[in-house]
C-alpha positions in Angstrom: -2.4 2.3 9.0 -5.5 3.3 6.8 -6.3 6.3 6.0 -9.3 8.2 5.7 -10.0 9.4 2.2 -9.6 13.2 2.3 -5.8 12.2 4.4 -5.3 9.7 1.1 -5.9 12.7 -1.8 -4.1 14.6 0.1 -0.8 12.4 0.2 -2.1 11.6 -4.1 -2.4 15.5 -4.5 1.4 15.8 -3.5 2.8 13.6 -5.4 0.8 15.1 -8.3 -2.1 13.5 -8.8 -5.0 15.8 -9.4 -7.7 15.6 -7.1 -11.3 17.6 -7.1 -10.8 20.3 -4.7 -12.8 20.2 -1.3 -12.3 20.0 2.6 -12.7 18.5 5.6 -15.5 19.2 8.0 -16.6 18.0 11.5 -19.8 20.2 12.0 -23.0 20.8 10.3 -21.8 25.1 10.3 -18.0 23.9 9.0 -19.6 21.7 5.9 -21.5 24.6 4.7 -18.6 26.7 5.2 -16.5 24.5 2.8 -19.1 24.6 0.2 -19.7 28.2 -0.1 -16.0 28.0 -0.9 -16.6 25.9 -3.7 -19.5 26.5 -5.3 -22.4 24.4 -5.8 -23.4 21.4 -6.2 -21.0 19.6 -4.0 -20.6 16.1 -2.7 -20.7 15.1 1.0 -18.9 12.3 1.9 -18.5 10.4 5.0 -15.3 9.8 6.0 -15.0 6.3 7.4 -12.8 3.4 6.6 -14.9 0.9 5.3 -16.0 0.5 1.6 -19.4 0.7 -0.3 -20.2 4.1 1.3 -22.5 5.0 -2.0 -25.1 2.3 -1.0 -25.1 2.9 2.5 -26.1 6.6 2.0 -22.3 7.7 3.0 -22.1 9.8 0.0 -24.7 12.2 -1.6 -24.7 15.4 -3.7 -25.9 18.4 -2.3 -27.4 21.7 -4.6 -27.7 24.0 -1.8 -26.7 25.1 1.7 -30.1 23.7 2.9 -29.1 20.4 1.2 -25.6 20.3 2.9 -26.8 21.0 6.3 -29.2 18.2 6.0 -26.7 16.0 4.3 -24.4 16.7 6.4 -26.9 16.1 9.7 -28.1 12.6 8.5 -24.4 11.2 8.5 -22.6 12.9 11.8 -22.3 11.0 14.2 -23.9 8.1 13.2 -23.1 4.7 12.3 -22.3 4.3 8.7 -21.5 0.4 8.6 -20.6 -0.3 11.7 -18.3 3.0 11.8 -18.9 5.8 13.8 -18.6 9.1 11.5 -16.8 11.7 13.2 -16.4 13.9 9.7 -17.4 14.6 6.2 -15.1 15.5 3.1 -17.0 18.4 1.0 -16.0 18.3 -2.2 -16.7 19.6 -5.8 -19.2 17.7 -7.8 -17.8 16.4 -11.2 -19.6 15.5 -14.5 -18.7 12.2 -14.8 -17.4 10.7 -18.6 -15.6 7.6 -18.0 -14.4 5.6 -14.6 -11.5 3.7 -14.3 -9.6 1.8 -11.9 -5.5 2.0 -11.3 -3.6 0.9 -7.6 -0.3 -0.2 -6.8 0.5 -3.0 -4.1 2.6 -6.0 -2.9 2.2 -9.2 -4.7 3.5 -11.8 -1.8 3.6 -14.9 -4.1 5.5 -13.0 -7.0 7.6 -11.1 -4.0 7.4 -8.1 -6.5 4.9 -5.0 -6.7 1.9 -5.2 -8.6 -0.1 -2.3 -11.1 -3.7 -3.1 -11.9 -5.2 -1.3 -14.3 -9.0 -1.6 -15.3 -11.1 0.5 -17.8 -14.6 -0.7 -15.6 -14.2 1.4 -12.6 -16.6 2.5 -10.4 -17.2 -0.7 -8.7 -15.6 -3.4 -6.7 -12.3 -5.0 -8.6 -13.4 -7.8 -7.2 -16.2 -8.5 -9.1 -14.9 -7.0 -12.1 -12.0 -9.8 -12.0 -14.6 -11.9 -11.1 -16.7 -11.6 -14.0 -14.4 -10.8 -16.8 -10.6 -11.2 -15.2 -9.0 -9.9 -19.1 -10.8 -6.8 -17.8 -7.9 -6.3 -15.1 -4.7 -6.1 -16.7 -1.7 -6.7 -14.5 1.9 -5.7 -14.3 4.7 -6.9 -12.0 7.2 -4.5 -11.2 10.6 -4.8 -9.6 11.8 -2.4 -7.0 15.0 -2.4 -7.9 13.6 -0.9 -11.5 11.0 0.7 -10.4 7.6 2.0 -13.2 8.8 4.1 -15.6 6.6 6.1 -18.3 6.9 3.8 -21.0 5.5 0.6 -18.9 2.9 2.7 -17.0 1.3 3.7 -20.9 1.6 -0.2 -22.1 -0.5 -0.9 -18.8 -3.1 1.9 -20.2 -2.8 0.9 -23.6 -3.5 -3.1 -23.0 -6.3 -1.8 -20.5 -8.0 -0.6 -23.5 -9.0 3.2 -22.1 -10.2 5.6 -24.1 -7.1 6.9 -26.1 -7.4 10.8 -24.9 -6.8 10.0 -21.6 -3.8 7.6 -22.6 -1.1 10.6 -21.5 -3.1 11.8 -18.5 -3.7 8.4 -17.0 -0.4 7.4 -17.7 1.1 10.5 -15.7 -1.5 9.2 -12.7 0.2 5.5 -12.8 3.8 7.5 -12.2 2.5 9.7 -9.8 0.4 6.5 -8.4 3.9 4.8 -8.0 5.9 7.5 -6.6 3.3 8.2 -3.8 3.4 3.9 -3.1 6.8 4.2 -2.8 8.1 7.6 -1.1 4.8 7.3 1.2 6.4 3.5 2.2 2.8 2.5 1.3 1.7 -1.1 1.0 -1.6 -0.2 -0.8 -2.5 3.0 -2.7 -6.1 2.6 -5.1 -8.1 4.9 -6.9 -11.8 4.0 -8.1 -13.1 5.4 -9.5 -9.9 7.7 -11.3 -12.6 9.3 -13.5 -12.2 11.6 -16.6 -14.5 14.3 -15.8 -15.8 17.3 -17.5 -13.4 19.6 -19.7 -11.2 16.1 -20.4 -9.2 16.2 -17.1 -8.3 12.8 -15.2 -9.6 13.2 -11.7 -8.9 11.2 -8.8 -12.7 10.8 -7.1 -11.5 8.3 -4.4 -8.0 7.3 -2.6 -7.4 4.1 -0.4 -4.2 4.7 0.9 -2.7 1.9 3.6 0.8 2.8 5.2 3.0 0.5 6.0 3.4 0.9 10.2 6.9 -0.8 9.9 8.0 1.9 8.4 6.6 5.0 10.8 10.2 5.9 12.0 10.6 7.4 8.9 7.7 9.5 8.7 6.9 11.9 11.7 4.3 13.4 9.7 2.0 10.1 10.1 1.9 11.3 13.7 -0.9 14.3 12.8 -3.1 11.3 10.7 -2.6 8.8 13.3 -5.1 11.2 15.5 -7.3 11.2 13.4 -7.2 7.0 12.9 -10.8 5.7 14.4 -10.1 2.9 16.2 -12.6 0.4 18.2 -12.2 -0.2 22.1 -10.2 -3.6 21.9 -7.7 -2.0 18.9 -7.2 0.8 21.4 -6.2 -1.3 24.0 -4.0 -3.4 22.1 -1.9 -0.5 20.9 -1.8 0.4 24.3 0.4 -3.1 25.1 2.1 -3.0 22.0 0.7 -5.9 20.4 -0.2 -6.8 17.0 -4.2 -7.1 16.8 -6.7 -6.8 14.6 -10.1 -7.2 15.5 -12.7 -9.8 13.9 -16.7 -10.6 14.5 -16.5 -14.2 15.6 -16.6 -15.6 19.1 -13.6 -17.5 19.6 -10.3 -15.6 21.1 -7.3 -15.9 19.3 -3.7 -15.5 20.4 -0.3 -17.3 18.7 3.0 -16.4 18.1 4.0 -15.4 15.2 1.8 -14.8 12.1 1.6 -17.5 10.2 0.6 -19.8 12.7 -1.9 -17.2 14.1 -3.4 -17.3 10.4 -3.8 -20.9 10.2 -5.3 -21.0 13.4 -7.9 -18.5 12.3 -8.1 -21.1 9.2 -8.5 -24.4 11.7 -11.1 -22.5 13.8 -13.2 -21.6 10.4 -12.8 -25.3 9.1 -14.1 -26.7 12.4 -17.2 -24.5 11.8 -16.4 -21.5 14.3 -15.2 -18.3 13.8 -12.6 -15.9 15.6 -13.4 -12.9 17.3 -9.7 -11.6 16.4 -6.1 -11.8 15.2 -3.4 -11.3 18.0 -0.2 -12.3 17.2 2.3 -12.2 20.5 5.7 -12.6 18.3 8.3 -14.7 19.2 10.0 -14.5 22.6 7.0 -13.3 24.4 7.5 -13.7 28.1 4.8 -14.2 30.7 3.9 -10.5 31.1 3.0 -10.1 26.9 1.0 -13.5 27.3 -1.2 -11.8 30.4 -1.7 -8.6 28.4 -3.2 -10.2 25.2 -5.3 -12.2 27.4 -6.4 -8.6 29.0 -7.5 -7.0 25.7 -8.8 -10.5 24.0 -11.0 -11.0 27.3 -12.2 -7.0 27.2 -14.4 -8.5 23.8 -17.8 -9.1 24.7 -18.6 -11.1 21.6 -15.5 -13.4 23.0 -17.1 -17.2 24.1 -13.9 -19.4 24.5 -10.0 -18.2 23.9 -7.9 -20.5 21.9 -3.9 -19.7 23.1 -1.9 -21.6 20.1 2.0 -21.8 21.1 4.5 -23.6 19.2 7.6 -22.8 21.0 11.1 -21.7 19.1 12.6 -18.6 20.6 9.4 -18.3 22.6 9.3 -20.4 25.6 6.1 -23.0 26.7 6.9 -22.5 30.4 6.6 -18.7 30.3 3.8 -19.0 28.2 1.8 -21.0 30.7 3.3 -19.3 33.3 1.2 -15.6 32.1 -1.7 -17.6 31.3 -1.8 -18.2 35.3 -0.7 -14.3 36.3 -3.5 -13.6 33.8 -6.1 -15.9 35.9 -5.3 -14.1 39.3 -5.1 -10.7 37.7 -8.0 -10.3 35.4 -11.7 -11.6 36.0 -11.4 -13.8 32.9 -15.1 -14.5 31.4 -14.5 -17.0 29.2 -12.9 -20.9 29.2 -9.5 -21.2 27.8 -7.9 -23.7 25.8 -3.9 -24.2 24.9 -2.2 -25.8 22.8 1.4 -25.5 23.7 4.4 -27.4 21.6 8.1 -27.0 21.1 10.5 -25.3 23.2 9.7 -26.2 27.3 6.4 -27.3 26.5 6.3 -30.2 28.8 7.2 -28.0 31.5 4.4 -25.4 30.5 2.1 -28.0 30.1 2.8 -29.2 33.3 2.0 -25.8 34.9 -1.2 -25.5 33.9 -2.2 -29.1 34.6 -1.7 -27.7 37.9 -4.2 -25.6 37.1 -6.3 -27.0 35.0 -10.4 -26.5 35.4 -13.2 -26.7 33.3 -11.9 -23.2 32.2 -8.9 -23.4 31.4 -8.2 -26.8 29.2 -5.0 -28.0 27.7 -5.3 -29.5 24.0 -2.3 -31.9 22.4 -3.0 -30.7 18.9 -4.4 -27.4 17.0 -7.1 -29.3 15.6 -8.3 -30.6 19.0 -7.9 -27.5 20.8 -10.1 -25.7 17.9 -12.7 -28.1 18.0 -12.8 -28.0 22.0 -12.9 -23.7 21.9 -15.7 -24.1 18.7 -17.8 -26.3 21.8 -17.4 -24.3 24.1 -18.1 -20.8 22.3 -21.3 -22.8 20.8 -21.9 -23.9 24.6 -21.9 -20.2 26.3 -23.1 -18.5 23.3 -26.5 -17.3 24.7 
């Protein structure tokens, strides 16, 4: 789960971390409320899940009342990206000194955690490791040991920050860590973490994702879960409990099991197409999952051909095939579909749906075919 920014400082804010004091508004009336509060100037920032808000006009500073109601009016409600804004985060405006960068995440290939730490903050780390990687300095932590004090102000000290903020940033990194870890978080960043006016180390931004595995152990999710924006198709995917996340391309995917639904998404891109979404089914999916993920991947509009990519273990090729046929008399399917089906009962499946078998729906012997044929056919109906 992503949070929104103002639900991320507030998780930073108690483990510690300071934050610039504002709130949370969802009306023109409310956002003027919350800056009288503070004092001016203010900032007004939309609160969407998507990054590069600055450019896009999602974030502006406001002198007045007059200048946070029209602030405030020009992002409401409106598309910011692609994202609908359904509220604004007022807070205080801060005389910027110095921007850094500092987050804590997973590193999968070292199967350890990771602290970056960068003095050029402000802007994507991305291009910062891009242009000059020594800029980024990195350390690998073990969970079992955990970031102490001592390695959090090595990370500062390599990252070559101004030395007066060497205790304060340091304190962030622990805080930074405790939040990534009590919060069962698999991201937490701060860019900028700024030191402001009067010397104090401010976080100005939080992007906080939360681990969903681990939501049993944290009812209090419940009350940002809410507030979590999510499009038509991710709604209805939640809905059937499956594992979705949506894309911009036109070709359907559904596999079982992640890594296969990843390279599948790969195949489809080296074939020169592009998929419309990630939908993993999980292993031992029975007929009635396989119908549902064709439900929500066939409610896309943007959706020209669906590519179902089974390789049997614990899930079965039979029952596979066999929902891809209750999903043919059940839903009014609008676009051609093409399986590959291996391993466990896949003669049988594939022998169900030759009984079947149509100019829409197609049975492929290999992923690379069956990409190639769903690329075609998404090309063909594209209009």
């Amino acid at each position: 789960m992503d949070l929104l920014e103002y639900q991320g400082k507030q998780l930073l804010a108690g483990h510690g971390v300071a934050v610039p004091r504002g709130g949370v508004a969802d009306t023109v009336e409310a956002a003027v409320a919350v800056a009288d509060g503070l004092g001016y100037p203010v900032v007004v920032k939309a609160q969407v899940q998507v990054g590069g808000r600055g450019k896009a006009g999602g974030i502006k500073l406001a002198a007045t009342a007059a200048d946070v109601r029209d602030v405030t009016r020009s992002m409401l409600h409106r598309p910011l990206k692609g994202h609908l804004v359904r509220r604004v985060w007022v807070e205080e405006a801060s005389t910027i000194a110095s921007e850094y960068y500092a987050s804590v995440t997973f590193d999968r290939g070292a199967k350890l955690h990771l602290v970056l730490v960068s003095a050029r903050g402000g802007i994507d780390i991305e291009e910062v490791a891009a242009d000059d990687p020594d800029a980024v300095v990195r350390l690998h932590v073990d969970p079992l040991d955990g970031l102490d004090p001592a390695a959090a102000r090595d990370v500062v000290e390599r990252a070559g920050l101004d030395p007066a903020a060497t205790v304060q940033v340091t304190d962030v990194l622990v805080a930074l860590w405790a939040a990534y870890t009590g919060a069962d978080a698999e991201l937490i960043e701060v860019n900028p973490l700024a030191v402001v006016d009067g010397g104090r180390v401010l976080a100005l931004d939080a992007k906080v994702t939360l681990d969903d595995s681990a939501a049993f152990r944290h009812p209090e999710w419940d009350e940002w879960r809410a507030d979590e924006v999510l499009d038509e198709r991710e709604r209805r995917a939640r809905e059937k409990g499956l594992n979705y996340i949506g894309l911009a391309g036109s070709v359907g995917i559904i596999g079982n099991g992640a890594g296969l639904v990843m390279s599948t998404l790969d195949v489809v891109n080296e074939v020169g197409g592009s998929a419309a979404n990630f939908l993993d089914i999980g292993g031992g999916a029975g007929a009635d999952v396989v119908a549902a993920a064709l439900e929500v991947v066939n409610s896309d509009p943007n959706v020209r051909a669906i590519f179902v990519n089974i390789f049997g273990g614990i899930t079965r090729g039979d029952l596979v095939a066999q929902g891809i046929v209750e999903a043919l008399e059940r839903v009014d399917l609008r676009s051609p579909i093409i399986v590959r089906l291996d391993g466990t009962n896949a003669e049988e499946g594939r022998a169900v749906l030759a009984g079947r078998a149509s100019d829409r729906l197609v049975s492929e012997p290999t992923m690379v075919s069956a990409a190639r044929r769903a690329v075609a056919l998404a090309a063909r109906s594209t209009p």
